[in-house]
Structure formats: structure tokens, C-alpha cells
DOLOGU-774543 format. One record per residue (C-alpha): residue number from 1; y, z, x. Coordinates in Angstrom, 3 decimals, always signed. Example, Ala and Ser with C-alpha at 12.3 -4.5 7.8 and 13.67 -1.06 7.14 Angstrom:
2
<rec num="1" yy="-4.500" zz="+7.800" xx="+12.300"/>
<rec num="2" yy="-1.060" zz="+7.140" xx="+13.670"/>
***
This chain:
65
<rec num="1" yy="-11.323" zz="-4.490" xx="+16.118"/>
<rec num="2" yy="-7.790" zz="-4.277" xx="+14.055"/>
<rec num="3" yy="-6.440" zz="-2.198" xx="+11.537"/>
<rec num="4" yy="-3.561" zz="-2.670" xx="+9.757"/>
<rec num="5" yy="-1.964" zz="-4.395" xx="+12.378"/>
<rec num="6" yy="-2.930" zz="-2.425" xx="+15.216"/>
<rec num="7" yy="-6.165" zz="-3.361" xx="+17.751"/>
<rec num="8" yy="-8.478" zz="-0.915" xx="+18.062"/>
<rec num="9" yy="-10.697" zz="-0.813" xx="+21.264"/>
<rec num="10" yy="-13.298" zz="+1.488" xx="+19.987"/>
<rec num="11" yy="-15.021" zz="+2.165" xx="+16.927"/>
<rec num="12" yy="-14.314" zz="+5.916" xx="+16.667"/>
<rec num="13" yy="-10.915" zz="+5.843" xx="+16.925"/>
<rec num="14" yy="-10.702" zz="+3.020" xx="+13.847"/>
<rec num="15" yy="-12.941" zz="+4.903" xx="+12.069"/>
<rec num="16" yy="-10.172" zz="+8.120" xx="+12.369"/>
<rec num="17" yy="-7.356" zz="+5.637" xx="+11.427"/>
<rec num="18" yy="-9.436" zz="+4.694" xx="+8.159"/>
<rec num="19" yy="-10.600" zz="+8.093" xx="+7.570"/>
<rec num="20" yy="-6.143" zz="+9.372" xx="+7.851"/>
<rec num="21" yy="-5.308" zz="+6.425" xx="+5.572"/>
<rec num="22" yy="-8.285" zz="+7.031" xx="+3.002"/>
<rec num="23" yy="-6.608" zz="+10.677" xx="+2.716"/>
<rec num="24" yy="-3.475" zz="+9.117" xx="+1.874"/>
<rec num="25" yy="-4.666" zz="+6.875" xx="-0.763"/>
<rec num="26" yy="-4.152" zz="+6.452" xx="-4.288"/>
<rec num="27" yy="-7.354" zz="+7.455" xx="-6.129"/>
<rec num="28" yy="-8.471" zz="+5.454" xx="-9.403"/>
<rec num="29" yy="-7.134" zz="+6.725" xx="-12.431"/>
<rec num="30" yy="-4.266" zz="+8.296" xx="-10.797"/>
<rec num="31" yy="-1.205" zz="+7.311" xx="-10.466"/>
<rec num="32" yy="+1.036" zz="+5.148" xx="-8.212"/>
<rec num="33" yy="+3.071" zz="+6.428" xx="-5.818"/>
<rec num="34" yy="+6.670" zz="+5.420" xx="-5.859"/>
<rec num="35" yy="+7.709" zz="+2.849" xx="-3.668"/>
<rec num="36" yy="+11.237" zz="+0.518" xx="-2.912"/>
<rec num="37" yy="+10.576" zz="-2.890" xx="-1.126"/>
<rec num="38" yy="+13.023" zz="-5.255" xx="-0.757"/>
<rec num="39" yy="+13.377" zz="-8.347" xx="-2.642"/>
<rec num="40" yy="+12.695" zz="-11.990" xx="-1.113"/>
<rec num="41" yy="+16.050" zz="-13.264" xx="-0.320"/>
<rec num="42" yy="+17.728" zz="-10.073" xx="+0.977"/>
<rec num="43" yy="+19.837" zz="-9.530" xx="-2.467"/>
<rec num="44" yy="+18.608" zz="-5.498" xx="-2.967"/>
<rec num="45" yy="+15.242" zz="-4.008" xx="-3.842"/>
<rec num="46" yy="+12.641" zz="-3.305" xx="-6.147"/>
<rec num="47" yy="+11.404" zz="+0.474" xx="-7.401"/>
<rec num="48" yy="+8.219" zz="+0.884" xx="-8.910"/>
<rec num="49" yy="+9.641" zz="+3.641" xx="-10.606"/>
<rec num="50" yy="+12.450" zz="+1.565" xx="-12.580"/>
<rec num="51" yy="+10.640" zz="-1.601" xx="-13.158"/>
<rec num="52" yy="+7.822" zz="+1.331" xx="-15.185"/>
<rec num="53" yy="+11.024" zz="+2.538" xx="-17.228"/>
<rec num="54" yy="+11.850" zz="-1.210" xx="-18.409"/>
<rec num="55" yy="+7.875" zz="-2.109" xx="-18.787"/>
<rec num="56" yy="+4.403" zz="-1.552" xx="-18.543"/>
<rec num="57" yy="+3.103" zz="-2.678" xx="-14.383"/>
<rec num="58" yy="-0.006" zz="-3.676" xx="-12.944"/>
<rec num="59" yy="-0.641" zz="-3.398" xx="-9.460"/>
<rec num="60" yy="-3.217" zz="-5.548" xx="-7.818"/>
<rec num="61" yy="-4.473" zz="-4.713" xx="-4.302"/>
<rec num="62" yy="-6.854" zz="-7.133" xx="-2.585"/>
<rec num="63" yy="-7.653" zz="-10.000" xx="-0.195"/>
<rec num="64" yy="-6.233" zz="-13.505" xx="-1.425"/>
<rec num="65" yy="-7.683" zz="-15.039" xx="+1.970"/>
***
């Protein structure tokens, strides 16, 4: 089993990795947490937090697989 990246051998302990990360989450109807990634290309980065000043953003989370 993975998560995130990381193999799991057992189901308990991937069902405490879920269980930390669901804590962690954004709920619906709240909102974002900031956040800086950098940009494709290596020429500086990108702050959730400044691109909302300039505009209204969407986020979309899901699989695209």
C-alpha cells in the first residue's frame, strides 16, 4: 500500500498517516492555507496569498489519471 509517496506495509499504520493528514486538511468552505511553490523554469515563485490580492483563485484538487 502507498501514501503520498511513502509504502506502507500494513493497513493500520496507513490508516494513522490518513487519519494525521485528514487533521491537517482544509475543510470545505474554509479557507486556503497559504502556500509558495516555485514556478516551472526556476525564475522565482508563486504565493497564493498575492496572486488572491491581484484576482479572484480557484483551486482544484483531484486525480487527472
Amino acid at each position: 500500500m502507498s501514501f503520498a509517496g511513502k509504502t506502507v506495509a500494513d493497513r493500520t499504520t496507513a490508516m494513522k498517516m490518513i487519519e494525521a493528514h485528514q487533521k491537517q486538511a482544509a475543510r470545505e468552505g474554509e479557507p486556503a492555507p497559504d502556500f509558495t511553490l516555485p514556478l516551472v523554469g526556476g525564475d522565482g515563485t508563486l504565493t497564493l496569498s498575492e496572486m488572491y490580492k491581484k484576482r479572484p483563485v480557484a483551486l482544484v484538487f483531484g486525480s487527472y489519471t
